[in-house]
N, C-alpha and C positions, 0 to 999 in steps of 0.2 A: 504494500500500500504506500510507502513512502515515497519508491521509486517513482508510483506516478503522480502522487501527490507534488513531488519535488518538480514534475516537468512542467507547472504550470507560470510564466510571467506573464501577459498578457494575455495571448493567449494559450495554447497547450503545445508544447516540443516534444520529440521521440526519443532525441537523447541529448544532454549534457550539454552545452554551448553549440545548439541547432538552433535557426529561426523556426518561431512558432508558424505554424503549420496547420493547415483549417483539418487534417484527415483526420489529425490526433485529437479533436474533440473528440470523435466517436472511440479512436482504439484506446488512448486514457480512461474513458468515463466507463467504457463497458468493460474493460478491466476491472474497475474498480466496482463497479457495482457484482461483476461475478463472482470478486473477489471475497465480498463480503457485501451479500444481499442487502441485509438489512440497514448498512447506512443511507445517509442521508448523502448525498455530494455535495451539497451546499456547506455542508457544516465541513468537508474538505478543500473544497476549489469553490474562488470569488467568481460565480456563476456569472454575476454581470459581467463583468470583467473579459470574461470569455467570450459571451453575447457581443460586446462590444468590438472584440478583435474580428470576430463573425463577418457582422456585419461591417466591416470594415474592409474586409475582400468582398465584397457584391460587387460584382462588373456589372455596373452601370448601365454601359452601354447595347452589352448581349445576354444580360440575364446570367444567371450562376452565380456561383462563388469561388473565386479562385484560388491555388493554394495559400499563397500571401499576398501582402498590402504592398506588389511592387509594379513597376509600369510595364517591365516585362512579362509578366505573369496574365494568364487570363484563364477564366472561369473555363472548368473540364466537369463533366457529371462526377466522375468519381470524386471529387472537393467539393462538390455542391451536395452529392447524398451524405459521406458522410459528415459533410460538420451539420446537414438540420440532421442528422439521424443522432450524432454526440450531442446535438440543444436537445433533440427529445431526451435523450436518458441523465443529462443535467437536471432539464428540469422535470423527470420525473414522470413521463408521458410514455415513452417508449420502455418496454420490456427487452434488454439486451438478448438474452438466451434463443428469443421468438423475433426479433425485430418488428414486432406490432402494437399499435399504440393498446392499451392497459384496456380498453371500454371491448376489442374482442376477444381478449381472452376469457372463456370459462374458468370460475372457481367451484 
């Protein structure tokens, strides 16, 4: 848990002195929620914070979201599914194990 606790500055890195990275919303947060269900990831990772970096790769101009917030860079599906797929399981909406939001799974 620390491991990925620790990769978060704005938004979420994969390893050690990487730029933050829109994929590792999802592979951080579902680690972390696998790792131990029952927490809360809020109470782990400054959730806005991450929203913020998020949103902060939206290409503008084509839709998506890009890996980062650089001029080179432009929005590819795979950076756009998972950083909203990593917001849903930040905040709480997406079940990692099923990747489906919470309202279809049966209990």
């Amino acid at each position: 848990m620390r491991f990925c606790v620790n990769r978060q500055s704005e938004g979420i890195h994969g390893r050690p002195h990487k730029p933050d990275d829109t994929c590792y919303t999802f592979w951080t947060c579902a680690a972390l929620k696998l790792a131990q269900p029952s927490i809360e990831i809020s109470e782990k990772l400054d959730k806005e914070r991450v929203l913020t970096f998020v949103r902060s790769c939206v290409d503008e101009n084509i839709g998506g979201i890009k890996k980062l917030n650089a001029k080179n860079q432009y929005a590819d599906p795979t950076h756009s599914y998972f950083a909203l797929a990593g917001l849903g399981v930040i905040f709480d909406d997406i079940i990692p194990e099923y990747m489906l939001k919470k309202k279809y799974i049966k209990k």
